[in-house]
C-alpha positions as CSV (number, residue, x, y, z in Angstrom):
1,X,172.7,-183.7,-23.7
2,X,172.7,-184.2,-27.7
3,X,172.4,-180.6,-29.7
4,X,172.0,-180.9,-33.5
5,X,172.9,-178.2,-36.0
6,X,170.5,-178.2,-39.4
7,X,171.9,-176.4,-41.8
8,X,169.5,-175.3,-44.8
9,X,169.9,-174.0,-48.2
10,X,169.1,-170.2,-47.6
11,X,171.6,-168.1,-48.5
12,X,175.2,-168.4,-47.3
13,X,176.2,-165.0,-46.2
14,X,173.2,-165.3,-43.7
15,X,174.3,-168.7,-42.2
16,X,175.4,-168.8,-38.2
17,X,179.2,-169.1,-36.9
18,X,180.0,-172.6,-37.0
19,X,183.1,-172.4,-34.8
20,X,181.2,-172.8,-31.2
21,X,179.5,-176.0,-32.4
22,X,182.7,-177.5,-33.5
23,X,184.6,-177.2,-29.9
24,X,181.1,-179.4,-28.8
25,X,179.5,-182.9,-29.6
26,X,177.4,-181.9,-31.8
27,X,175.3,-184.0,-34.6
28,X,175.0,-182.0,-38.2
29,X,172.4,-182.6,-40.1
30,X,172.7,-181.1,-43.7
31,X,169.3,-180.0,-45.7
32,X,169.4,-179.9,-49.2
33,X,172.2,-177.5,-50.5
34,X,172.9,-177.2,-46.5
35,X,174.8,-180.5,-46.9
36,X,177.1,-178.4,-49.5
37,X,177.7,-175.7,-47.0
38,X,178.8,-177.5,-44.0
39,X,181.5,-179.5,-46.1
40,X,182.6,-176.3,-47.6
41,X,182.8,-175.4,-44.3
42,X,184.8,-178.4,-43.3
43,X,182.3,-180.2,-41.5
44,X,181.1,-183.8,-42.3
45,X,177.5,-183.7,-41.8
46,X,176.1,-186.8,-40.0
47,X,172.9,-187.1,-42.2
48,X,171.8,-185.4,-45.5
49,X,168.3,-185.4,-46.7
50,X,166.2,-183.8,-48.8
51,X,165.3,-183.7,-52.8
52,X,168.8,-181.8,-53.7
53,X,167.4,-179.8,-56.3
54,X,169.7,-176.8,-55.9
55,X,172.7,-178.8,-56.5
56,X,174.2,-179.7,-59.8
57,X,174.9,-182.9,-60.7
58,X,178.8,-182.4,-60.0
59,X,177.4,-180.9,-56.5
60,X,174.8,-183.9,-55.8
61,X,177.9,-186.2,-56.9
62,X,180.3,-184.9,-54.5
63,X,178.2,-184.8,-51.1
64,X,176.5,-188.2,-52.1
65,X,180.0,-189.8,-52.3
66,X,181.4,-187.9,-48.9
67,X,178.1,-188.2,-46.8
68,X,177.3,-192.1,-45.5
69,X,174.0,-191.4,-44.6
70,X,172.0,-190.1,-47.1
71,X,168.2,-189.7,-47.6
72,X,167.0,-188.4,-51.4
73,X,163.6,-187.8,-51.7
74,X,161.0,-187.4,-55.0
75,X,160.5,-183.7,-55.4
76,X,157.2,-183.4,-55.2
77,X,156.0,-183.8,-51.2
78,X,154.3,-182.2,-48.4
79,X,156.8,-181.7,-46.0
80,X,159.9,-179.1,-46.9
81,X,163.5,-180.3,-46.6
82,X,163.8,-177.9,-43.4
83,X,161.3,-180.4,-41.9
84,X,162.2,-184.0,-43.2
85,X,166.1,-182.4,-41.2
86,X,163.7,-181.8,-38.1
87,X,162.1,-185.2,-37.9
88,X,165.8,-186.9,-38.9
89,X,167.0,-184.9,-35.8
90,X,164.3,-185.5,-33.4
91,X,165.2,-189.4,-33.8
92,X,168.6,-188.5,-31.8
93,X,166.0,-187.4,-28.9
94,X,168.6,-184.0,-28.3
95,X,168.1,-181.4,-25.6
96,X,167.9,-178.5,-28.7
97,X,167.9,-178.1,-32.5
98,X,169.2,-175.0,-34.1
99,X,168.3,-174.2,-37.2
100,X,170.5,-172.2,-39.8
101,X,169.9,-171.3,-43.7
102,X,166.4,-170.3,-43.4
103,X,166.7,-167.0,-43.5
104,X,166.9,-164.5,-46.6
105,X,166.2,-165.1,-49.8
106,X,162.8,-165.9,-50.4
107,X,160.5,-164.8,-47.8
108,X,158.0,-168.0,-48.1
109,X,160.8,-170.0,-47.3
110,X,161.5,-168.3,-43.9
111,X,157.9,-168.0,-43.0
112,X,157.8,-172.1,-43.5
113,X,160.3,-172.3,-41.1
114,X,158.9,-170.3,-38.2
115,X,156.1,-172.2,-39.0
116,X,158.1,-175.3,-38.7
117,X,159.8,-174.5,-35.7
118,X,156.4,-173.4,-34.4
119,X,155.2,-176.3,-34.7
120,X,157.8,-178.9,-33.9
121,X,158.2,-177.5,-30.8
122,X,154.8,-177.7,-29.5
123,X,155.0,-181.5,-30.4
124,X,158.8,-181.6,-28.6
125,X,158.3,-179.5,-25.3
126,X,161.2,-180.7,-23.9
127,X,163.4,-180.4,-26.8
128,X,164.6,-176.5,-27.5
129,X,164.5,-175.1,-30.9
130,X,166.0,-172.2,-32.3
131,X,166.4,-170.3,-36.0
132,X,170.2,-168.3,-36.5
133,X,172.0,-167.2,-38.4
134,X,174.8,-164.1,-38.6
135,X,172.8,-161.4,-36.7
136,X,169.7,-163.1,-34.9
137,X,168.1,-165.6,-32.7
138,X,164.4,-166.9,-32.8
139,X,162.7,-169.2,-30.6
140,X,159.5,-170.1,-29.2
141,X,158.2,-169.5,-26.0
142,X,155.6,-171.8,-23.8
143,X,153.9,-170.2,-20.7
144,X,156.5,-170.0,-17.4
145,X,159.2,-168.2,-16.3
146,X,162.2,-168.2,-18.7
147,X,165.8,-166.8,-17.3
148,X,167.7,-164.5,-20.2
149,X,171.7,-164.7,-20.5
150,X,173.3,-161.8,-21.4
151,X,175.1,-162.0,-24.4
152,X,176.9,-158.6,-25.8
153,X,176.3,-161.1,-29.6
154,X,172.5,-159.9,-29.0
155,X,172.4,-156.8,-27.7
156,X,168.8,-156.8,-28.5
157,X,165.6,-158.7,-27.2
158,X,162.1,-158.2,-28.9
159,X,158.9,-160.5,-27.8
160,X,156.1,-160.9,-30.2
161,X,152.2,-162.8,-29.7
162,X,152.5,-165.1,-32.0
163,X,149.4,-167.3,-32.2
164,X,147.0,-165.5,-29.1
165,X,147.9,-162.6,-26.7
166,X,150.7,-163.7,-24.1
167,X,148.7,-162.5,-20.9
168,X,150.4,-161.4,-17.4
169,X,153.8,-160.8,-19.3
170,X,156.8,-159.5,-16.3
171,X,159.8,-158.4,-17.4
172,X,162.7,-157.8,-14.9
173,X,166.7,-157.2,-16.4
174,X,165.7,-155.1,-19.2
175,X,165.7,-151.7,-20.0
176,X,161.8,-151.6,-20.4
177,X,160.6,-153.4,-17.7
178,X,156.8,-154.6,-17.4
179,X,154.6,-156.0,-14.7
180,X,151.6,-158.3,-15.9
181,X,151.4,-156.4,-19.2
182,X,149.6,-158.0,-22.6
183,X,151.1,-158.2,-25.2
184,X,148.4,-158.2,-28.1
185,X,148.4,-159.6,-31.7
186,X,150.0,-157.3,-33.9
187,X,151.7,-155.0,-31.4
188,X,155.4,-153.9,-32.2
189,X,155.3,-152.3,-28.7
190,X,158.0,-154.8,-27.0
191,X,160.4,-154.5,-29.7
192,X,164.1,-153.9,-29.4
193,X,164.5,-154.0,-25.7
194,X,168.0,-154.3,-24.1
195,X,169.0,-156.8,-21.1
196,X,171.0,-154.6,-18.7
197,X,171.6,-157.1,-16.3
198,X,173.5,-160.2,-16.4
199,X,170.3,-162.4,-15.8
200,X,167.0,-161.4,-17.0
201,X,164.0,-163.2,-17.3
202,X,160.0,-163.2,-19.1
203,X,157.1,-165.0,-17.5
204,X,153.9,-165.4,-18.4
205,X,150.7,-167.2,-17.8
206,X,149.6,-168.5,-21.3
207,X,150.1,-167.4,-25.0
208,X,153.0,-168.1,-27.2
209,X,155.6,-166.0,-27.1
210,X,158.1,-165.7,-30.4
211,X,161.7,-164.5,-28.5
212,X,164.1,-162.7,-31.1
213,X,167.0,-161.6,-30.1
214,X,169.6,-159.5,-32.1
215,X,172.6,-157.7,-32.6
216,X,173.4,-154.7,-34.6
């Protein structure tokens, strides 16, 4: 099982703990200024890409030199830096992907990446993504029965419709629990729920689900 860690340019106080990832074997991929980060944070990345524009030239000089594989790219594309990471992590055919410094800062930026992630992992079933950072976790959810882990980090769970309703929705471990419920486009109604169990779980029978889970 591969895991790789993208880490984007967003703003550093928002980035995740690196520590777990470095007691694993995990691949880091470095986006943009996210190649800055993780060597600030001690951590050679394995790939950089990206069109580096939010580094100076003393910045772009230093990775460049420590990083063996790089990939610069013209400024002007279609595809963000967040997503030329994704498709440079995808080649390692890993298990999941988290995604960190795409939150904060500019709002655009972190819709893209929802959007990204949205989107990758509708192409990638098998492959699970996540967004992090300091205080939350986001993925996406495909029709089924998905089993919760307790974790005191993320004391609370929220469930949103993201592209159609998410029909016959069950929850069972939470404080809120629900039985073939809907949950509709636009409803805040399953936000902030609390796993009281050790093992939870969601199913339902189509819709996609967006999971968020966060602490305080």
């Amino acid at each position: 099982m591969t895991t790789v860690v993208i880490c984007s340019s967003g703003p550093k106080r928002e980035l995740c703990s690196f520590e777990p990832f470095q007691k694993q074997d995990v691949i880091f991929i470095g986006a943009d200024r996210g190649s800055l980060y993780l060597i600030e944070e001690g951590i050679m990345p394995t790939e950089i890409v990206g069109d580096f524009d939010s580094l100076s030239e003393e910045e772009w000089i230093k990775v460049s030199n420590l990083v063996k594989n790089v990939e610069k790219v013209q400024a002007e594309k279609d595809e963000t830096d967040t997503d030329l990471a994704l498709l440079k992590a995808l080649e390692y055919n890993p298990s999941e992907i988290y995604l960190t410094g795409v939150t904060g800062g500019r709002l655009d930026h972190f819709e893209a990446a929802i959007r990204s992630m949205y989107r990758f992992q509708m192409l990638n079933r098998k492959t699970k993504i996540k967004i992090i950072n300091s205080h939350n976790e986001i993925c996406i959810l495909l029709p089924g029965k998905h089993t919760i882990l307790r974790d005191e980090k993320y004391r609370y769970i929220s469930f949103f419709a993201y592209e159609n309703e998410v029909e016959n929705v069950t929850l069972r471990g939470v404080k809120y629990e629900t039985t073939n419920e809907t949950i509709e486009i636009g409803t805040s109604r399953f936000t902030s729920n609390e796993l009281i169990s050790e093992l939870g779980y969601i199913s339902f029978s189509s819709g996609i689900c967006l999971m968020i889970r966060s602490s305080d």
